[in-house]
N, C-alpha and C positions, 0 to 999 in steps of 0.2 A: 411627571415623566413616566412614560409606559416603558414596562419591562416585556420583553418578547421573549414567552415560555419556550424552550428549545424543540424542538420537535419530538416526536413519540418514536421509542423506540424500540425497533422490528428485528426480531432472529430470526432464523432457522436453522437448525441442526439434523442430520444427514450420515448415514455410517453405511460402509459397502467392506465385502468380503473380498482381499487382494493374494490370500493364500496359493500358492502354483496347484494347479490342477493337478498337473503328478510328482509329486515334492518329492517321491525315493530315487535318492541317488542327486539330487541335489547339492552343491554346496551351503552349505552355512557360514555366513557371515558374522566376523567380531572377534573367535578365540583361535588364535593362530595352531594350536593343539589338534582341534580337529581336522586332519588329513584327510577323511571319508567321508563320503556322503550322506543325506541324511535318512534316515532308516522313516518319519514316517512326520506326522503333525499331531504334535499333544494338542494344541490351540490354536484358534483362529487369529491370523494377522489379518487385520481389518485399519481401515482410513475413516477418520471419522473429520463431517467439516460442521464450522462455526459460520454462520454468516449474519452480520451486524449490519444496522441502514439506520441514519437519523436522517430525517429530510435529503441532500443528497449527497450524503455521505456513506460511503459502503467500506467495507471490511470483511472477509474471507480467510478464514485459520483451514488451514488441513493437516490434520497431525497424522503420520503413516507410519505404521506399526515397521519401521527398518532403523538400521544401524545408523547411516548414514545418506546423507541424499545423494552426493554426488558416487558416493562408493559401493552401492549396491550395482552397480553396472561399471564394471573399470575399464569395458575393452571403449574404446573412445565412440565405435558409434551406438553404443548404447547408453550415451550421460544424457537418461531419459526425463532425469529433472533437474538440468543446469537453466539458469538463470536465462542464457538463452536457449532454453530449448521450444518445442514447438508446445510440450504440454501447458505453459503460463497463455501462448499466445490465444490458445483454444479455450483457455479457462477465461479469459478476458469476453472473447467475442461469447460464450456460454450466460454470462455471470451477469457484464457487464462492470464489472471492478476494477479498478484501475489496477495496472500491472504491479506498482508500487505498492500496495496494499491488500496483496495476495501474499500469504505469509504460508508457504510449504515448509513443512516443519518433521521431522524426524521422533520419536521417542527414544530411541539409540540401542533398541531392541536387537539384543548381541545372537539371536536365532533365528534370522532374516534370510531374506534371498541375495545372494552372490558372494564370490570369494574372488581373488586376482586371477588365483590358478586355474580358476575354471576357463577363465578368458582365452587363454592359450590352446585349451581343446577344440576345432571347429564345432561337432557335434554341441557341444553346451551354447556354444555361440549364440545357434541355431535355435535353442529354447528360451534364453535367454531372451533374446529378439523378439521371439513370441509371448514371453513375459512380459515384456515393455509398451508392444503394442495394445496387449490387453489390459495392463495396467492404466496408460495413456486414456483410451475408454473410458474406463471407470473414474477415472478423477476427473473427467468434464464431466461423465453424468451425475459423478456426489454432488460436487458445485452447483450444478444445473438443478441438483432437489434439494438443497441445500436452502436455496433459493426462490423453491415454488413452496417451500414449508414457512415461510415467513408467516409472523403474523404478531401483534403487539405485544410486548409482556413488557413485564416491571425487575430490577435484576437486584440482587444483593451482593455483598463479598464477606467474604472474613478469611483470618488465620489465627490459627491457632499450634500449640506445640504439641507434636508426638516423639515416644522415647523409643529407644532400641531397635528404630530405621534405618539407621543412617552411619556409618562412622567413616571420619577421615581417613585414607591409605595411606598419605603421608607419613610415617612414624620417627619422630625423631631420637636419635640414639645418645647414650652421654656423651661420644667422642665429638658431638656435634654433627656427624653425617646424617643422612634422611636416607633412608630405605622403603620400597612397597611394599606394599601387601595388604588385607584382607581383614576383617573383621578382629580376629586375633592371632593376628602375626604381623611382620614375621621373628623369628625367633633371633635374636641378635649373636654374634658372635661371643663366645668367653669373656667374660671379665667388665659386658657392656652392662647397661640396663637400658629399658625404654622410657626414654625423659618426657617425652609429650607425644600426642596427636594434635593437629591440626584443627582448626576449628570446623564444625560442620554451623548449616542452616538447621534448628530445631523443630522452623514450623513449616508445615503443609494449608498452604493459598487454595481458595474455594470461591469461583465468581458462579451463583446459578441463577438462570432464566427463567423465572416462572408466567405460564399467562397471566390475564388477567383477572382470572378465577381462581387464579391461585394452585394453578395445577404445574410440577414442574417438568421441562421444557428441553432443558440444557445446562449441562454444565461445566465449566474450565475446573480441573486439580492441576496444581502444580505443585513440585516437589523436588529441590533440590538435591539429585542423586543419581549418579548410574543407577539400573533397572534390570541389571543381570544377574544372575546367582553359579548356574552351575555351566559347564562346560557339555549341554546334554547335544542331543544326534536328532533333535526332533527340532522342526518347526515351532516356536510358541513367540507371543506376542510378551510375556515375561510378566513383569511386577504392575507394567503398564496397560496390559490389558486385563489381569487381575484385577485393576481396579477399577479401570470402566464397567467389567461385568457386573463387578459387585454392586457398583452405587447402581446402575440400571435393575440389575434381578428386587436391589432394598425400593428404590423408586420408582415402578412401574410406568413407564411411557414418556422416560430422560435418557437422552444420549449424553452422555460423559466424555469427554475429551480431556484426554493426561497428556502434558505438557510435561517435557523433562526439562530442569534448570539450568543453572551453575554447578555442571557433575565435573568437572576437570580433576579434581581432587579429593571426591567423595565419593565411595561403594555403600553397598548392601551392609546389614550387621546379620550376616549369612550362619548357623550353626553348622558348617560344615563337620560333614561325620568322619570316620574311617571311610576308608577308599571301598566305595564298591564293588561287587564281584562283578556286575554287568549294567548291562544300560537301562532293565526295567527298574534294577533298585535304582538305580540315579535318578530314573522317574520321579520313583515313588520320593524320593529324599525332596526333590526340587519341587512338587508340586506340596509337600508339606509346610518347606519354609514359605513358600511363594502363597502361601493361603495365608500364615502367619505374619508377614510382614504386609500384606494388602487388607488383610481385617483392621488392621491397626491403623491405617490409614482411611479404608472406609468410613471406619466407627469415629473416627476425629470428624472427618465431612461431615457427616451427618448429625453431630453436638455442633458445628459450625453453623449448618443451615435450620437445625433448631431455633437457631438464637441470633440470624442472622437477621439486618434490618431492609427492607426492600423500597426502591424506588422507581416512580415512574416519568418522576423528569429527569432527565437524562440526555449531557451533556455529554456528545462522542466527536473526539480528535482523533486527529490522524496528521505523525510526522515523522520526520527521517533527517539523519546527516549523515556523514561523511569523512574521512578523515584518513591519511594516508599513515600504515605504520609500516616501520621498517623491518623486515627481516633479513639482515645480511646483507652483507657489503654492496652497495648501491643499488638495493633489490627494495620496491614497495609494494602495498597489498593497499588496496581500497576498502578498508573497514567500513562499512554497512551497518547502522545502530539503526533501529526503528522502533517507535513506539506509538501506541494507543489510549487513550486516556477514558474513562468511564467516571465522571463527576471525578472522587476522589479516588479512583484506581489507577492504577498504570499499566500498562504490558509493554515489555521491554524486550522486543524478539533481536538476537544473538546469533550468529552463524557458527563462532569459534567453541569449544569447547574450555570456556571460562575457569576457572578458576572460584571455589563457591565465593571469596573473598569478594568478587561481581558482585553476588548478591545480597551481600551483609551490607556491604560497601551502600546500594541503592537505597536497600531497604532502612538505614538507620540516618540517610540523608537525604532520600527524598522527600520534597515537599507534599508528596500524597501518602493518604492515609495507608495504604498500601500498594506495594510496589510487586511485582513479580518477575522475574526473567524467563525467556521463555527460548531455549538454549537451541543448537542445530537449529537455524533458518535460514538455510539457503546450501548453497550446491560447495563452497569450500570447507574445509574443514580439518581446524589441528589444536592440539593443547594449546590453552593460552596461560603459559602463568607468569605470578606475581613474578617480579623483583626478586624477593627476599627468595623465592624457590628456585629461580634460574642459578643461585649464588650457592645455595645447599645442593641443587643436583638433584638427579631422581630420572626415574624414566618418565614424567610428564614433562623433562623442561627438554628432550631430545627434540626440539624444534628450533625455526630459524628466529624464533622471537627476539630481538632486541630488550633488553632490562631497560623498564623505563615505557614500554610499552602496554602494559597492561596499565598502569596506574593512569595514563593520558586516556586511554580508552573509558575507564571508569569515569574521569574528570567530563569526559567529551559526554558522555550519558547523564552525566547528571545535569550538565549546560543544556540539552536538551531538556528534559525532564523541568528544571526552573522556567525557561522560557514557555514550556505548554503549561506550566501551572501560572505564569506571572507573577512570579514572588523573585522578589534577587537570590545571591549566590549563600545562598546559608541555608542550616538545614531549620525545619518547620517543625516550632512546638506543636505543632497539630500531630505530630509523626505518632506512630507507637513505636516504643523503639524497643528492640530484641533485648532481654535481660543478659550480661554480660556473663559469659559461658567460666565458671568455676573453673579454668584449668584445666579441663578435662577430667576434673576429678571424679571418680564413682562417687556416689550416697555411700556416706557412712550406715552400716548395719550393725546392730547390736551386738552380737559377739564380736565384731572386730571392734568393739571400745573399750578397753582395758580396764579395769576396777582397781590395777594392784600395780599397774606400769609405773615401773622405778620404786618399786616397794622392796624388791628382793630380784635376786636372779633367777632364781625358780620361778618367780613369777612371768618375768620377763620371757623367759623362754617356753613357759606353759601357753603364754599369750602369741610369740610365734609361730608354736606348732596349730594353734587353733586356727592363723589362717591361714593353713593350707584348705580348710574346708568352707572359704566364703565364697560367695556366687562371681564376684569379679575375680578375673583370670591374672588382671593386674597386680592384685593384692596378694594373691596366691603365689605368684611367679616371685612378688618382692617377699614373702616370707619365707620360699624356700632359697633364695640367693642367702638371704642374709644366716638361716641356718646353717649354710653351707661353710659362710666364714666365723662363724663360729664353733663348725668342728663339732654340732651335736648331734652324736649317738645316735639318742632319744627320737629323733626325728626321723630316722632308715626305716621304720614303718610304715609313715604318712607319707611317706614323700615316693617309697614304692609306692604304693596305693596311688600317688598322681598320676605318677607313668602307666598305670591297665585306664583312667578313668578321661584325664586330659587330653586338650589339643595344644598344641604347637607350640604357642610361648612359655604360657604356665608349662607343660611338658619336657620343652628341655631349659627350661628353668630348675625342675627336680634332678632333670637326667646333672645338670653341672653340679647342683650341690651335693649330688651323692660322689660326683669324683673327688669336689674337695673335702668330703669326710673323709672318706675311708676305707668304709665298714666292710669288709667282702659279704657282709650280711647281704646286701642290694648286689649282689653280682650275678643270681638268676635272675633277677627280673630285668636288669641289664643285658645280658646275655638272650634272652628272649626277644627282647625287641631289635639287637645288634641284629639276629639273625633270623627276622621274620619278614618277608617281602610282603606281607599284606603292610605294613607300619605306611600311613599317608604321609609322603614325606614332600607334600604340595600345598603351602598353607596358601598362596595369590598367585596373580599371573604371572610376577616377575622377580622370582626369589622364587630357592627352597629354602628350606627349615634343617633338612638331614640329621632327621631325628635318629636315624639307625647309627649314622656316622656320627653322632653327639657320644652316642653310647657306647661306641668301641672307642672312642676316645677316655672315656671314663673308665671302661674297663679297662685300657693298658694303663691308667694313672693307680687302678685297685691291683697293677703286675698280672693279669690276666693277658695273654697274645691274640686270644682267639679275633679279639678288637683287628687284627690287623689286616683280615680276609676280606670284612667289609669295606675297609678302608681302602685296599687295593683293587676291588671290584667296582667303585668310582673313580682310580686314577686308571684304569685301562678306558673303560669307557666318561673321557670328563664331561662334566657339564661346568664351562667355565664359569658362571657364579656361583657356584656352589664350590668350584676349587679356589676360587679366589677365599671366602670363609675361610677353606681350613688350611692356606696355605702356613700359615704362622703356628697353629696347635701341628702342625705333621712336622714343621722345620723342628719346633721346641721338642721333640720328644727326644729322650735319651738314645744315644748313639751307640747301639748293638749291633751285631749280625743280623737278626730279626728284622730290625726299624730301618738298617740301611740303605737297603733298594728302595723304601719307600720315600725314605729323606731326597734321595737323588733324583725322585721322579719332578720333584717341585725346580726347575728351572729357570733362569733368565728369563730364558725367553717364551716358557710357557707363563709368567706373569705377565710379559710385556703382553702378549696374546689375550690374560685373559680381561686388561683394565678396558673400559669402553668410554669412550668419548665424553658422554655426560653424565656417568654416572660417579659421582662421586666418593661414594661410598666405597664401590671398588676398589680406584685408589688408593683409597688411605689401606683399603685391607692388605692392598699390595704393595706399600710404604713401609708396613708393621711388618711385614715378612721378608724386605730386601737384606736388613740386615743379617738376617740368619742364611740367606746365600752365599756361599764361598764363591764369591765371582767378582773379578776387579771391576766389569763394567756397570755395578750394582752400585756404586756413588754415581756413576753419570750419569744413571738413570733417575736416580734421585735427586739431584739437580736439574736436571727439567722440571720436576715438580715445582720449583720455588717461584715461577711465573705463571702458575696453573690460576683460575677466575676463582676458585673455591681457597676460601681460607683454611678449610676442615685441612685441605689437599697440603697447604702451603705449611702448616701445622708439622702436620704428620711429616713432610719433606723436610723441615727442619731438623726435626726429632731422629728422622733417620740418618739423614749426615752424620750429626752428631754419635751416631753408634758408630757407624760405618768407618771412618776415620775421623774422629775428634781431633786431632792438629790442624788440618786443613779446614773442616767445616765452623770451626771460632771464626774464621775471616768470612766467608758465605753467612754466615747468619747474622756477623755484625752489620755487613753488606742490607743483608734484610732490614735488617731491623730501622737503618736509615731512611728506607724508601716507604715502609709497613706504615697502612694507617688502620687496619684491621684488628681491634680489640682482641679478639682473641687470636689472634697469630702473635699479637706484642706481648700478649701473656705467657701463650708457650716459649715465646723465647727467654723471657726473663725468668720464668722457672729453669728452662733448658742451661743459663748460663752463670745465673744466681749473681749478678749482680747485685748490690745493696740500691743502691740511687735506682735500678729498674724494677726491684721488689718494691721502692716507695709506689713506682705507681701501679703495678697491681694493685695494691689498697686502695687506692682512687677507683679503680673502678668495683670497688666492690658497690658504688652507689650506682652503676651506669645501665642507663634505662630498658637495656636491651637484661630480661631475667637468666637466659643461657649465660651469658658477660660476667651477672655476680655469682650464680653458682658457679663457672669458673675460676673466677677470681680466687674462691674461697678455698676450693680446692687447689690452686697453684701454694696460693699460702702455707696450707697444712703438708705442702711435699717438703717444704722449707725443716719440718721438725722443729721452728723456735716460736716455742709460746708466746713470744712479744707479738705478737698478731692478734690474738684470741680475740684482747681486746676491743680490735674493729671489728671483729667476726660474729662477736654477739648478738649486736643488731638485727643481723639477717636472721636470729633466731625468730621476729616476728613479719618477715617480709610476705608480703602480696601474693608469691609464686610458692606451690608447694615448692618445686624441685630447689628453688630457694635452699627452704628451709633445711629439707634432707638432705642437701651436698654441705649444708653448716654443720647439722649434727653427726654426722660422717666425718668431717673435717676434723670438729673439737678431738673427736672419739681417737682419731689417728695421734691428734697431736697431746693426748692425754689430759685433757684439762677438764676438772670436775667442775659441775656446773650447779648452781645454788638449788636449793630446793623449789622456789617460786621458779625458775627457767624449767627444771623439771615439769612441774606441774602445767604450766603452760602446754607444754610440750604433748605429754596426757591428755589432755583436751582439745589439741589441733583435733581440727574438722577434717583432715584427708588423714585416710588409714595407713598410706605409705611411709608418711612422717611416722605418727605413731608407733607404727614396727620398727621403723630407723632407730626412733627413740629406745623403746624396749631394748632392743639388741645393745645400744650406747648401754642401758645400764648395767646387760647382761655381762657385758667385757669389761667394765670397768671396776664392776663387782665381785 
């Protein structure tokens, strides 16, 4: 039987300069903050194209240094690269590529050409227009050289993991709500902590094209992540062209093409400083991190293509489907999945703004050795997320997405993905499959592993104060919460000292535990930041932090008033997430002459104002704060809540009643509890009403497979105050999940029950630092 070698296969790769000729006074596209124009071009925005041929099979990538395809030009006649527009057609008759397999693609490059507002001016119009047309140009003559650079080479792939890229903005809080933000933040309201992030993708995809001589050619990087960092006033192509430059400048005579993933729910791990005085230091700030986070990904490429293995037969597909998803009441969208095959690679180009769970999802179930998504392709474009996050809320789910639609889209990609490999519906031991992501938990470091935890109280609390000086912010943040409820002294030091050195979470992390100490010793350093306007009190795009307002809230808890200046210079001018925060710390403060105008500014109807649609977190902060309103329509208000999509919502709406008028809210929440099939709403209610038969099955679910559900569970238990629980509670001292295990040892500690010396010890040797401190501090109080 003869076997017919597949044919030999031909690139070319091609890069052109799309930068506007006179970029000052341009708008910038991507951060809603920047109002003015742009002052000048740090970087060159450039299009770089990929063109593939196997016998006569063709394929054309164009990655273009902009935000979005279809949103770089909003006014309608300039949607210069919609699907249909004329530039695919010209690239067709240029190319000769079928229109199908021309994949226009975006890097999501948040310091691009165009903004909405610009559109409404004629003048901008007018350059605009002329941007388009010479854009239009340039992307038939890339393809066109794209195309005359052909010529045989042999291609390889790999991935591999890089660390301190990438982090989830997702952050999930212990009330159960999800909040955005940044790298490290945001900072959670009083009395929270931060239970999780999200998962990210760890590794960075590498396909390069070398001749036949071994010289390279071309390269694909892709990497699952927004590519933006700061809010600067200059043109720059961002993290995405950072890294083209770099593998080119390290590779001499390769064009690089960065490909952005599954970033729907993944940012930067950005060291954001103190706020700037002007735009050159924001320069300088953004092209430091932007140098440091694109080494780091360079130097992986390049340990990839060391050791990567190359071939030169080479088997190239090309396919696509279909699939109609709903968004909103009788409304559909034609979902567009397309992919490419390379022997055993895949490319999986995306329009939507995925969700990275797209790409965990592919990459640990596709039948090829490596999968990549290759995210922005094509001219629509909005968040796509999961199920489980349309349900917690957030501003990525403010879309018309249907629940239930993300998870068919991934199903539908991977039916494809089976069918171009030929193998049935299961995933392939051939796979490499992603090592399953710790929790999120830090690497434990040396001094945060205790020697003497549960040996003595001094010890314990020697071991506290020590981490306030580890490198994670998260272990910082959890050691200064916990000295704060233990009321130690000793600690007004270290935890001054976080407030001149920290940012945002760790930072009013200290600022809260110095309120719950005490000491007026911390009250200059408090009083310093209350009333300094340089204090950055912008940790993400979509949240603040109100670090200044954390601290005059601390300061009137130490009897200091001066707290109150600042507090009133945010309700004259509000910024309604940031009032929703402290609507509940400004209702709770003590009723004096002083406090009173400011108690009174917090409103009905400036809550109803400030909760938004999807954001759930909101909500609830405006749930916690209804009861402290003297206003009879603040139960009716909280009765709309109990049909809200969010459980966190329906929670908190219960809880509220119950303050509000408890005779009446017994029949409403029985009422709930009948129709409820949400674990954690049947929890809070059976804490809320302490029934004996409804506290059996909390206990039940202290085994239920969702981890938020059993630390839950564990804590409704311990609000009970009766030790006959402990007993099932022990178990979770070796559970799976850190947060597990910390809402256990938290629980025992409340409900006083000393725990054997082997569960100690245990305890002392968990692998995540934040148990650890949990534990220390259990022995601190108990001792």
């Amino acid at each position: 039987m003869t076997t017919h070698a597949p044919p030999p296969l031909v690139a070319g790769f091609a890069r052109t300069d799309i930068t506007p000729s006179a970029p000052k006074g341009l708008n910038l596209f991507g951060m809603p903050r920047r109002v003015h124009g742009a002052l000048g071009v740090l970087d060159r925005l450039c299009a770089r194209a990929c063109y593939l041929q196997s016998g006569r099979r063709t394929f054309l990538l164009i990655e273009l240094d902009l935000c979005l395809i279809q949103h770089e030009f909003m006014h309608a006649t300039l949607d210069v690269l919609a699907d249909t527009g004329p530039v695919l057609d010209a690239l067709v008759r240029a190319t000769g590529v079928a229109r199908k397999h021309i994949w226009l693609c975006a890097t999501h490059c948040h310091s691009s050409v165009g903004e909405e507002r610009a559109t409404t001016r004629p003048a901008m119009i007018r350059v605009l227009n002329r941007y388009r047309a010479r854009l239009e140009r340039k992307l038939v003559a890339l393809g066109r050289a794209a195309v005359r650079a052909r010529q045989p080479v042999e291609f390889g792939h790999a991935q591999g993991p890089v660390t301190g890229v990438a982090a989830n903005r997702r952050v999930k809080l212990s009330d159960g709500t999800v909040v955005t933000g940044w790298a490290d933040g945001p900072s959670p309201p009083p009395g929270l902590r931060i239970v999780d992030r999200g998962p990210i993708d760890p590794q960075v995809g590498a396909v390069v094209f070398r001749t036949l001589d071994h010289r390279p050619l071309g390269a694909i990087v892709n990497y699952n992540s927004h590519i933006h960092l700061y809010p600067i006033r200059y043109f720059s192509s961002e993290l995405a062209g950072a890294v083209a430059r770099g593998l080119e400048r390290r590779l001499p005579g390769l064009t690089a093409v960065y490909t952005n993933g599954a970033d729907g729910n993944v940012s930067l791990c950005a060291n954001l400083p103190p706020q700037p005085s002007d735009a050159r230091q924001w320069n300088r700030l953004y092209r430091r991190e932007r140098d440091r986070l694109s080494t780091a990904l360079v130097d992986k490429v390049l340990e990839l293509y060391r050791h990567m293995t190359f071939a030169r037969d080479v088997r190239l597909q090309l396919s696509e489907t279909t699939l109609a998803i709903p968004f909103g009441p009788g409304r559909h969208a034609r979902e567009r999945l397309t992919a490419v095959t390379l022997n055993d690679l895949a490319l999986v180009g995306e329009v939507e703004e995925m969700f990275v769970e797209f790409a965990l999802a592919l990459k640990t179930q596709s039948p090829f050795a490596s999968t990549f998504v290759i995210g922005l392709n094509g001219k629509r474009n909005f968040y796509f997320p999961t199920t489980l996050a349309v349900e917690e809320g957030g501003y990525e789910t403010d879309t018309w997405i249907v629940p239930g639609s993300f998870e068919r889209t991934t199903a539908a990609a991977l039916r494809l993905l089976r069918q171009m490999h030929g193998t049935p519906a299961k995933p392939s031991s051939r796979n490499r499959r992603l090592a399953p992501r710790d929790e999120g938990a830090p690497r434990p470091t040396a001094s945060a592993s205790p020697r003497a935890t549960g040996r003595s109280s001094a010890a314990c609390r020697r071991l506290l104060r020590a981490s306030l000086r580890q490198p994670e912010p998260f272990v910082r943040a959890e050691g200064a919460r916990l000295l704060g409820e233990l009321r130690d002294r000793g600690a007004v030091p270290a935890l001054s000292a976080m407030l001149r050195r920290d940012r945002w979470y760790s930072k009013i992390a200290a600022i809260y535990a110095l309120g719950d100490i005490g000491d007026p010793r911390s009250l200059p350093v408090l009083a310093s930041i209350a009333s300094d306007p340089r204090v950055f009190d912008f940790p993400g795009m979509y949240n603040h932090s109100m670090i200044r307002v954390a601290a005059a809230i601390a300061m009137l808890k130490l009897g200091d008033a001066r707290g109150l200046r600042r507090i009133a210079d945010l309700l004259r001018q509000p910024h309604l997430p940031a009032l929703v925060e402290l609507a509940a710390p400004i209702l709770a403060l003590p009723d004096t002459p002083q406090t009173r105008p400011l108690r009174s500014t917090i409103t009905l109807d400036l809550l109803r104002q400030a909760s938004g649609e999807f954001q759930s977190a909101r909500h609830v902060r405006v749930l916690k704060a209804l009861p402290l309103v003297a206003a009879p329509p603040a139960r009716a208000m909280a009765l709309t809540y109990l049909n809200h999509f969010s459980q966190c919502v329906r929670a908190a709406a219960a809880e509220a009643l119950l303050a509000i008028d408890p005779p009446r809210a017994r029949d409403e929440l029985m009422r709930l509890w009948r129709r409820e099939r949400a674990p954690f709403v049947q929890i809070a209610l059976a804490r809320l009403l302490r029934r004996p038969a409804w506290l059996k099955r909390i206990a039940r679910h202290l085994v239920h497979a969702d981890y938020f559900v059993r630390a839950t569970a564990a804590e409704a238990l311990a609000s009970t105050g009766d030790a006959k629980w402990a007993s099932a509670m022990i178990p979770l001292l070796a559970d799976g999940h850190f947060y597990v295990r910390l809402c256990t040892v938290a629980a025992l500690e409340s409900m006083r029950v000393r725990l054997t010396a082997a569960q100690r010890e245990r305890l002392r040797r968990d692998h995540h630092p934040r148990v650890r401190l949990q534990a220390a501090k259990y022995v601190a109080s108990m001792t």
